[in-house]
C-alpha positions as CSV (number, residue, x, y, z in Angstrom):
1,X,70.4,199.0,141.3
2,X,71.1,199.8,137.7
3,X,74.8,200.2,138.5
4,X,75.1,196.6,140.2
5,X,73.7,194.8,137.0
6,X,75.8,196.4,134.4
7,X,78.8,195.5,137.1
8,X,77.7,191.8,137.2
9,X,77.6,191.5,133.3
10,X,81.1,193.2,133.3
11,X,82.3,190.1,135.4
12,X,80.9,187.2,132.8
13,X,83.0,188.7,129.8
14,X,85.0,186.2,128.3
15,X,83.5,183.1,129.5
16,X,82.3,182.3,126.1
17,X,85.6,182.5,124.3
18,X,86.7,179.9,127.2
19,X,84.1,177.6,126.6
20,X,84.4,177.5,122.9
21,X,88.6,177.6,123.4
22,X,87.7,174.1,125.5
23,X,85.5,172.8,123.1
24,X,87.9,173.1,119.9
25,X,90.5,171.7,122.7
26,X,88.5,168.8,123.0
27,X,87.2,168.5,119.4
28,X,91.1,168.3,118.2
29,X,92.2,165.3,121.0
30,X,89.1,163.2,120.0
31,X,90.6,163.8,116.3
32,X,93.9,163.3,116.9
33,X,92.8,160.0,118.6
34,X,90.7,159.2,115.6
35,X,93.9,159.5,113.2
36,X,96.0,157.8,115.9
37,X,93.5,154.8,116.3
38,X,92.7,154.5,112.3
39,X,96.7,154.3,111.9
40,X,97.2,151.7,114.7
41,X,94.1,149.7,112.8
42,X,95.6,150.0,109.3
43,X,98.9,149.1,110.2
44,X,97.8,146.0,112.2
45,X,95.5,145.2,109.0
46,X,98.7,145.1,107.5
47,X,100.6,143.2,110.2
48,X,98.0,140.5,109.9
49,X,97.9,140.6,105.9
50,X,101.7,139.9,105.9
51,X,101.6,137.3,108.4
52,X,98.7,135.4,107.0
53,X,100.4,136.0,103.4
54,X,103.8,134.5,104.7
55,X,102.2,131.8,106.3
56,X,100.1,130.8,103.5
57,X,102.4,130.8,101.0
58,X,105.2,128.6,103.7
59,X,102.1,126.3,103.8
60,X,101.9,126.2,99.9
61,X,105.6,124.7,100.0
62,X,105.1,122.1,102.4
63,X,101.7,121.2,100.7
64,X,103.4,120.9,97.2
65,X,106.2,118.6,98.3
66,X,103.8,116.4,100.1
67,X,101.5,115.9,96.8
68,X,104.7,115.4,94.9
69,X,106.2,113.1,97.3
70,X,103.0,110.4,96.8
71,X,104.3,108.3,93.7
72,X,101.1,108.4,92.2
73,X,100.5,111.8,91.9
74,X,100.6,113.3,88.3
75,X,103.3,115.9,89.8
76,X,105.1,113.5,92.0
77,X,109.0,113.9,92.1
78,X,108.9,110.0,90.6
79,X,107.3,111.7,87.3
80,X,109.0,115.1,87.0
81,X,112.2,114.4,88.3
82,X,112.8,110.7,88.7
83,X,116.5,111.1,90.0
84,X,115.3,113.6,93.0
85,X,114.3,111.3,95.2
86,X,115.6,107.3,94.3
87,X,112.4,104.8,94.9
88,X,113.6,102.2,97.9
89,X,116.7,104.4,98.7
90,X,116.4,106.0,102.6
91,X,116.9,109.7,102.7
92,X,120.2,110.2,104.5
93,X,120.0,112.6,107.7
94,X,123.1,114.6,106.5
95,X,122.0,115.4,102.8
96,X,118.9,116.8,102.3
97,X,117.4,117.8,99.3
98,X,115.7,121.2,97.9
99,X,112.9,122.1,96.0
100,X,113.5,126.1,95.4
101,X,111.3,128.2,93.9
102,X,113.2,131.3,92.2
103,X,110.6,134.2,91.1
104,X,112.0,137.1,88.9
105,X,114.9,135.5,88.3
106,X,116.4,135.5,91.8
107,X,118.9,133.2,92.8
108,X,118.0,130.8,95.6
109,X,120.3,128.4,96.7
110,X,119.7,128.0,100.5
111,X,122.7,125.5,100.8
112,X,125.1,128.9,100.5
113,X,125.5,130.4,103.6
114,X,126.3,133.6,101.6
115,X,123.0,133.0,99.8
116,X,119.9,135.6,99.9
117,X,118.1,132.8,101.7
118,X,120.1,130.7,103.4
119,X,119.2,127.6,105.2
120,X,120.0,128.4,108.6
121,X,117.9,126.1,110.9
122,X,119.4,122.8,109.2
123,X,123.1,124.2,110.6
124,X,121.6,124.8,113.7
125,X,119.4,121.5,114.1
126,X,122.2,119.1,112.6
127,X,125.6,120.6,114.1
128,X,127.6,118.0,116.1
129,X,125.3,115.6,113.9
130,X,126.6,115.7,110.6
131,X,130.3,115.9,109.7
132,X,131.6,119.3,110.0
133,X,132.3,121.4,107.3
134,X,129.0,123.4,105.0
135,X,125.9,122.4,106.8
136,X,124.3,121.6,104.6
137,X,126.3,120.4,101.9
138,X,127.1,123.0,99.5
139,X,126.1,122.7,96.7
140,X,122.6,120.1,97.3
141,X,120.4,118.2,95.1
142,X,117.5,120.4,94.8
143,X,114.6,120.6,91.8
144,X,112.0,123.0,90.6
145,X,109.0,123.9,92.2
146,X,105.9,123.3,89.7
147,X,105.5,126.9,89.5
148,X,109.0,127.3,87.9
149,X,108.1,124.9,85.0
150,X,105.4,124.6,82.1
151,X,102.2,125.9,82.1
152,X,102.6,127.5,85.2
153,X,105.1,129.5,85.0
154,X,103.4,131.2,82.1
155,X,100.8,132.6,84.0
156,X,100.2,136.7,84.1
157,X,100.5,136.1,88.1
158,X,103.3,134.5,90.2
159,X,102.5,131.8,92.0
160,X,103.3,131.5,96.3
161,X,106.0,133.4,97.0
162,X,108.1,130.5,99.4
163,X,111.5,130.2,98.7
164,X,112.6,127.0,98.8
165,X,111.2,123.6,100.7
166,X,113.9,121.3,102.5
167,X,113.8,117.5,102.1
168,X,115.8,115.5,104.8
169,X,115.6,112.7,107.3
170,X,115.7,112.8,111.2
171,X,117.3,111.0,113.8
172,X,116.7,110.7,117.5
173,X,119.4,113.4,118.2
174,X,117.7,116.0,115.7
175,X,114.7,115.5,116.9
176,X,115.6,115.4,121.0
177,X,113.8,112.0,121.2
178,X,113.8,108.4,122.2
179,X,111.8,106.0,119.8
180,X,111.6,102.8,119.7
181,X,113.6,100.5,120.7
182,X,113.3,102.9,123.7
183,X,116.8,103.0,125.3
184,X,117.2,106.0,127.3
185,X,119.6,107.6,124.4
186,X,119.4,110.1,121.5
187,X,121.2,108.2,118.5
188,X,123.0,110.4,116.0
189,X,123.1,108.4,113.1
190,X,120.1,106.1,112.4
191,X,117.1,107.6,110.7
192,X,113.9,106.8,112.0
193,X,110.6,105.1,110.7
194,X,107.3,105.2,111.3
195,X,105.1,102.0,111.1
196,X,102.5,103.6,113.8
197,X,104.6,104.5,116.5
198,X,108.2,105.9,115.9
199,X,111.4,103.3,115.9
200,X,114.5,103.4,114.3
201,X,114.7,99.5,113.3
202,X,113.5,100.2,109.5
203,X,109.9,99.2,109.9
204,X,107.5,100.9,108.1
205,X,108.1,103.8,106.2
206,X,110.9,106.5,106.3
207,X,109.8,109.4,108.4
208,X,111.0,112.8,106.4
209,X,111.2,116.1,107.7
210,X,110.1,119.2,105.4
211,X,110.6,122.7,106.4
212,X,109.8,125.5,104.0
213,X,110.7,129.0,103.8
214,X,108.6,132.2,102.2
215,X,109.6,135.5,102.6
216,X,107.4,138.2,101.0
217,X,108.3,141.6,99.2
218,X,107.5,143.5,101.9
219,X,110.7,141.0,104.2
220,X,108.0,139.6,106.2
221,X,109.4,135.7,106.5
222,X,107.9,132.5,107.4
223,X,109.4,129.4,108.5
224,X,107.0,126.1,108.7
225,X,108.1,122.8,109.4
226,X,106.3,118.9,108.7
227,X,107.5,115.6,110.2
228,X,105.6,113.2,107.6
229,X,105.8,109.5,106.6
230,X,103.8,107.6,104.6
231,X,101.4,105.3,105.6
232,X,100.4,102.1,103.8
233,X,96.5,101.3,102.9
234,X,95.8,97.5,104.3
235,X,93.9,95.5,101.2
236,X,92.2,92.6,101.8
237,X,94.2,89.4,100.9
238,X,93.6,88.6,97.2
239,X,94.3,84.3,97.3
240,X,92.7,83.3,94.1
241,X,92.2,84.5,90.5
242,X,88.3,85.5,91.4
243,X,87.4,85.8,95.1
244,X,83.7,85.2,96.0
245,X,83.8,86.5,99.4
246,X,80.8,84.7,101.7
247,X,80.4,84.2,105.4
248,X,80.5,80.5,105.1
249,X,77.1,79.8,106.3
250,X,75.3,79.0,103.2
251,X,74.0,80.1,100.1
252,X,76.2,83.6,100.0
253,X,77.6,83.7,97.0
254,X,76.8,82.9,93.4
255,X,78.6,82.5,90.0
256,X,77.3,82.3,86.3
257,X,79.6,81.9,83.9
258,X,79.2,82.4,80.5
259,X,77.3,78.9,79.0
260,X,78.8,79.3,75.0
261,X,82.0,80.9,75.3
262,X,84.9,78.0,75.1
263,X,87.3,81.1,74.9
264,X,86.4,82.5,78.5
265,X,88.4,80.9,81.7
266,X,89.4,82.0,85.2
267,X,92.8,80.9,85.7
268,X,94.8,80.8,88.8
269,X,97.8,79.9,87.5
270,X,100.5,83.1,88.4
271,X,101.5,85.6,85.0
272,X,104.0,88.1,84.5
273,X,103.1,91.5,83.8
274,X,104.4,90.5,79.9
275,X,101.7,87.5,80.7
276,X,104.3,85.1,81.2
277,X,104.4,82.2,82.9
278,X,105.4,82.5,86.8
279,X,106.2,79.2,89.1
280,X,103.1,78.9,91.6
281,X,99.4,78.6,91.3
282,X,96.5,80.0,92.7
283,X,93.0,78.5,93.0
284,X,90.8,79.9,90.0
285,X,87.9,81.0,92.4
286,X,88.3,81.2,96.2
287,X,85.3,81.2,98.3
288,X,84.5,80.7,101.8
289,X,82.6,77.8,102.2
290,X,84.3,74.2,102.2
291,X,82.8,71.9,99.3
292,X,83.4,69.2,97.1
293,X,84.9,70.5,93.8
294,X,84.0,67.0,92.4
295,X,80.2,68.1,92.6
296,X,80.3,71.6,91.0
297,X,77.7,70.4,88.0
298,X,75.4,72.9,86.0
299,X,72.8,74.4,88.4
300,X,74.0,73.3,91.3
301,X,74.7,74.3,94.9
302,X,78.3,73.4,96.4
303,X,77.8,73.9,100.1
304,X,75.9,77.5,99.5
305,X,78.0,78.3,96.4
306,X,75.2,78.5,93.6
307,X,77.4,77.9,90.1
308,X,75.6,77.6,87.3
309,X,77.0,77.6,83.4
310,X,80.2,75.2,84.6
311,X,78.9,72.1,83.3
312,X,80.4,68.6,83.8
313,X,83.3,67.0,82.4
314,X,84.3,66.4,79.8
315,X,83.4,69.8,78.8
316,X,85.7,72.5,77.5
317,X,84.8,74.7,79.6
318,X,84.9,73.0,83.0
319,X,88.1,72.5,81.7
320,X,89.0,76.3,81.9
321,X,88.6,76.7,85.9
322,X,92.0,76.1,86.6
323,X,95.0,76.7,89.2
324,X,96.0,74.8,92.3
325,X,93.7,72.1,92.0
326,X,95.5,68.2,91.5
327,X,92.1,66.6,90.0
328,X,89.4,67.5,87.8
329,X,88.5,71.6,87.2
330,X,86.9,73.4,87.7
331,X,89.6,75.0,90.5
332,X,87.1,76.0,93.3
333,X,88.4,76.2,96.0
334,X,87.8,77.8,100.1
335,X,90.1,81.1,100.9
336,X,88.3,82.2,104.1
337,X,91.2,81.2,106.2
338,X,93.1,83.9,104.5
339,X,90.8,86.7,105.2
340,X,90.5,85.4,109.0
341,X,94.4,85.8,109.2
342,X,94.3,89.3,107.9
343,X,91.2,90.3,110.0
344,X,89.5,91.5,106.6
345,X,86.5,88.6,106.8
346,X,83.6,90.6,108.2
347,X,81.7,93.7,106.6
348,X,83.5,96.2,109.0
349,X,86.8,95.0,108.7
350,X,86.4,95.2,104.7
351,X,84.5,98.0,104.8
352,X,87.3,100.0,106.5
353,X,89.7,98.8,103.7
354,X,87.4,100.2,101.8
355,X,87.2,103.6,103.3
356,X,90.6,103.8,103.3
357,X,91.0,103.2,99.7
358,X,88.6,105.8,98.9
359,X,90.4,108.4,101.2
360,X,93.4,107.7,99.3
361,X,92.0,107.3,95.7
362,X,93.9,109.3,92.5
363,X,90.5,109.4,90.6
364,X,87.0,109.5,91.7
365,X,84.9,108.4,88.8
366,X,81.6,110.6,88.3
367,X,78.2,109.1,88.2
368,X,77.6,110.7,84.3
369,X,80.0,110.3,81.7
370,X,81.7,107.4,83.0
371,X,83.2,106.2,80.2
372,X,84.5,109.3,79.1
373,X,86.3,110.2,82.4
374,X,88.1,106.6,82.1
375,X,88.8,107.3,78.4
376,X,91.0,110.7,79.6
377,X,93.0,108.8,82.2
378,X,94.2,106.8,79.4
379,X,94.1,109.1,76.8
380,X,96.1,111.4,78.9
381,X,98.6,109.3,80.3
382,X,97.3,109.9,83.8
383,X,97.2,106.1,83.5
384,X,99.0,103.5,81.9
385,X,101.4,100.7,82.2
386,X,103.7,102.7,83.9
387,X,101.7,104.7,86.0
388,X,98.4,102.5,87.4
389,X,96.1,104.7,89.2
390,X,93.8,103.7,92.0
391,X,90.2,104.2,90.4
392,X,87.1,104.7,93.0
393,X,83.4,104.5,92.0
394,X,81.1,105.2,94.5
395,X,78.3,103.5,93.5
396,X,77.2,102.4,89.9
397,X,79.8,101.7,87.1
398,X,78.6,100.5,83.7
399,X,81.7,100.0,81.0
400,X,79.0,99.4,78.3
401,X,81.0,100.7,75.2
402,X,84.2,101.4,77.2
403,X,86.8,99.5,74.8
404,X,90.4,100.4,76.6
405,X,92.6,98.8,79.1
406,X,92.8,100.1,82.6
407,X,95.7,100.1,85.0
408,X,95.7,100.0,88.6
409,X,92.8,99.3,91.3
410,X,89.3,99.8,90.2
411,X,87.1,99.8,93.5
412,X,83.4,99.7,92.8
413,X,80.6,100.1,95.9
414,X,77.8,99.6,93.7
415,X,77.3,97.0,90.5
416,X,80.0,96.9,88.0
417,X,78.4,96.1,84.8
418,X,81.2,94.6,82.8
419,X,81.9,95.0,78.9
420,X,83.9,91.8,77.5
421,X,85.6,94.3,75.3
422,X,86.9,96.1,78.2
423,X,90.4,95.2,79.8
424,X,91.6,95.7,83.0
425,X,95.3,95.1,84.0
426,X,95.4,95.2,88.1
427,X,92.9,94.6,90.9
428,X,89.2,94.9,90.6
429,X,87.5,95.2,93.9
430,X,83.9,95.3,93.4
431,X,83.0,95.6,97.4
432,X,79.9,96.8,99.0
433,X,76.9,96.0,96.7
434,X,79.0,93.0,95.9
435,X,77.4,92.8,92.1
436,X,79.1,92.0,88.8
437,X,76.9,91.5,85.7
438,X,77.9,91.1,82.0
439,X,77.4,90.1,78.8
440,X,77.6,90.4,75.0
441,X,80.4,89.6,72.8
442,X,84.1,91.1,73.5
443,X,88.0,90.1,73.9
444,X,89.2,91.8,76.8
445,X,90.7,90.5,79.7
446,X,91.8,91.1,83.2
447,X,94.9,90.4,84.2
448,X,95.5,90.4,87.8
449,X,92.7,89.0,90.4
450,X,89.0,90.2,91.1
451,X,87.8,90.2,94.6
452,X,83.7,90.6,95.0
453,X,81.8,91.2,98.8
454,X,79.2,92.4,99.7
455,X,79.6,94.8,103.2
456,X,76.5,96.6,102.7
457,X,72.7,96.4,102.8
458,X,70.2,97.9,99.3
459,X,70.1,101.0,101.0
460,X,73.7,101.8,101.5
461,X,74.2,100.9,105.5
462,X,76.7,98.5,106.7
463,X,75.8,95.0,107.3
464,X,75.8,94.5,111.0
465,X,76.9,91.2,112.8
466,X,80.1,88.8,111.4
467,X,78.7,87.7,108.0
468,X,79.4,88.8,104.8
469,X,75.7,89.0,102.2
470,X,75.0,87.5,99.5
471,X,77.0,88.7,96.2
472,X,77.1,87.6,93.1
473,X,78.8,87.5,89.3
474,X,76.5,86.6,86.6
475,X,78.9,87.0,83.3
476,X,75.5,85.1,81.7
477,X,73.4,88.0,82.1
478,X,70.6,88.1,79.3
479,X,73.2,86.2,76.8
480,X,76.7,84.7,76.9
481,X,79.2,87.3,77.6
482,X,82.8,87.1,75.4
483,X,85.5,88.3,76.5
484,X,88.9,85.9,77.8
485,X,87.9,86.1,81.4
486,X,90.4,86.7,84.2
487,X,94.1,85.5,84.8
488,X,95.9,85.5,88.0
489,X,99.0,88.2,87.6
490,X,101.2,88.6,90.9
491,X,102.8,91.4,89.4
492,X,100.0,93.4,88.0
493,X,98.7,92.9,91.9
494,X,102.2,94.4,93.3
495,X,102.2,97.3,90.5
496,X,98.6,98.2,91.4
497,X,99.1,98.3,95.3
498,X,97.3,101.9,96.4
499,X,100.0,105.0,97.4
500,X,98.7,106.4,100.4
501,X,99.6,110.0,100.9
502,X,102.5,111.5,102.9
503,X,100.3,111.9,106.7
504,X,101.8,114.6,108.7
505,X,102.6,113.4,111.6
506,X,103.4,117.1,113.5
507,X,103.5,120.5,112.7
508,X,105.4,123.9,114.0
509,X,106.3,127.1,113.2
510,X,109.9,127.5,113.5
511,X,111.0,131.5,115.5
512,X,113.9,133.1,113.4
């Protein structure tokens, strides 16, 4: 019996070093898998950080060019490099322009085909286009990206490492696409437009294609294209020198004007931007109800027009109401007809002018330090003469102490409160509260036209229905205001039309 057992132990030897052989066996696979797995992770960590770097920084050159392609913008092309991009002039198809952005000293000149980054996809998207020869032309118009010039480019970090952003029309052929006029062919040579839908008769606004190569240190690349256009903001119609924009069914508008000052007036009659004297009138103050200017007296209605401080003749300042009227001033006179024809007469339809101003505004005035913030535009230069911004208060904005001149289009939702000393070259749009209140003494002006609505209710929700509320200007507000009042400026209206930005109107990444 003994003999058996110690035989059946003697069969069992080894089986341990087998099982522990296994186990390391296994042990090692699992951490070779580990490694192999942690590697595969890392290096598509790194796959994605260099295509998300690549991509962002193509994104940062087709953003750039689109800020700087708005006039308005403090960066725009028009400011930095006025002869990059000729106002009015149509970007031909077959010579597009560059914005590069050299880092380190590189060289970029994409227009070289022997370049380190050479533009490529323009050869291959405008061959049997263009005339033959470099594609494209070699050498190219190009400027600086903002990161290549002051302060920027003194930063201790670089900024997004694109090489250079391609500015250029399209045609139907480029693109593979009919547009209106549809006619069943691809046209070679016309550029197209966009004034809603595509069309290559010149209506609207020259559609622009951007493409923008980056290309990292590691040689990940990037190339991102935009088809963009620009797309005009709709203002209401601005038909008199102050508007007083009512719904014509009574007692929806109101006007005080200031009972002592012989120097104040609202004049229609059309000014320069120098304030000289332009052929054609315009009524001194438009409103919507029709009336009998003969009747405006002191405290009285005029078909639900309230006036009060425009006294009878032969006062001097009944006699400073004046523009297209033939007979005795004051020049009051009914504009509705010219809303109607624009579709801008109810709260909606201005309101959405409005909106659209806002979305497109170079300057949001805060509701603190008001006066201040205005004060820097012009200070600055952000605004001036030669570069009018489009100003947007939402809500509340008191000028109290604010003695500059503004430039542009001021749009106030709430109650402008008006200082006399205050100028204002451009249009004032005071729509939504539909409130203008001033006083005290003063000798600014506002050359250009005022328009005042009101679209919305105390609380801030839009009227509902066809009617416009009730608004008002009271420039007698606890005291005769100063001040030389407003003067109708056709020009200061055209300089002071809102930029809207550069819309893109399709995006894609481009394979290389």
């Amino acid at each position: 019996m003994e003999r058996r057992s110690i035989r059946g132990r003697k069969s069992e030897e080894g089986i341990a070093l087998l099982i522990s052989i296994f186990v390391l066996l296994l042990i090692s696979v699992v951490a070779i898998s580990l490694v192999v797995s942690s590697g595969t992770e890392s290096a598509l960590a790194g796959n994605y950080r260099s295509a998300t770097g690549v991509y962002d920084a193509a994104m940062a050159g087709l953003e750039e060019v689109r800020a700087r392609l708005r006039p308005n913008s403090p960066i725009s092309f028009k400011n930095t490099d006025p002869l990059f991009l000729p106002a009015g002039t149509p970007l031909d198809p077959c010579s597009p322009v560059y914005v590069i952005n050299p880092l380190g000293g590189e060289t970029v000149a994409p227009w070289d085909p022997a370049s380190t980054y050479p533009d490529t996809e323009f050869n291959q998207e405008f061959t049997g286009i263009c005339p033959a020869g470099s594609l494209p032309p070699n050498p190219s118009p190009r400027a600086f990206s903002i990161w290549n010039t002051n302060p920027l480019n003194g930063l201790p970090f670089p900024g997004p490492s694109y090489k250079w952003v391609r500015i250029n029309g399209v045609t139907e052929q480029s693109l593979k696409l009919d547009v209106v006029p549809y006619d069943g062919t691809w046209n070679d040579a016309t550029p197209i437009y966009y004034d809603g839908t595509l069309n290559n008769n010149s209506s609207g606004s020259q559609v622009l294609e951007v493409t923008a190569l980056a290309v990292l240190p590691n040689g990940s690349q990037k190339l991102v294209q935009y088809l963009v256009s620009s797309v005009p903001i709709s203002l209401p119609p601005f038909p008199a020198a102050m508007t007083l924009a009512g719904s014509g069914q009574g007692n929806t508008v109101g006007y005080s004007a200031p009972a002592s000052n012989a120097g104040f007036s609202i004049k229609g009659n059309d000014q320069d931007c120098n304030g000289g004297t332009l052929p054609g009138a315009f009524p001194a103050i438009g409103v919507f109800d029709s009336m009998d200017v003969g009747t405006v007296v002191d405290g009285g209605d005029v078909n639900g027009v309230h006036f009060t401080g425009i006294p009878t003749p032969p006062s001097s300042i009944r006699l400073s109401y004046t523009g297209t009227v033939t007979g005795t001033p004051p020049d009051v006179e009914r504009v509705d007809s010219s809303f109607t024809a624009s579709s801008m007469s109810t709260p909606s339809e201005l309101d959405a002018a409005v909106q659209s101003i806002i979305q497109n505004a170079d300057a949001t005035v805060p509701s603190t330090g008001q006066t201040s913030f205005l004060t820097n535009l012009v200070s600055s230069g952000a605004m001036s003469s030669s570069s009018p911004l489009t100003v947007v208060v939402n809500g509340d904005l008191d000028l109290t102490g604010w003695h500059n001149t503004g430039y542009g289009l001021l749009l106030v939702t709430g109650t402008l409160t008006y200082d006399p000393d205050a100028s204002w070259n451009g249009i004032v749009m005071v729509v939504g509260q539909g409130t203008v209140i001033g006083w005290r003494g003063g000798s600014g002006i506002f050359n250009g036209t005022m328009l005042v609505a009101r679209t919305r209710d105390t609380s801030g929700n839009l009227i509902s229905g066809s009617y416009l509320s009730y608004s008002y200007v009271d420039f007698n507000h606890g005291g005769s205001m100063g001040g030389q009042g407003i003067r109708y400026s056709s020009c200061w209206i055209q300089r002071s039309q809102p930029s809207a930005g550069y819309r893109v109107l399709s995006f894609h990444e481009i394979s290389q």
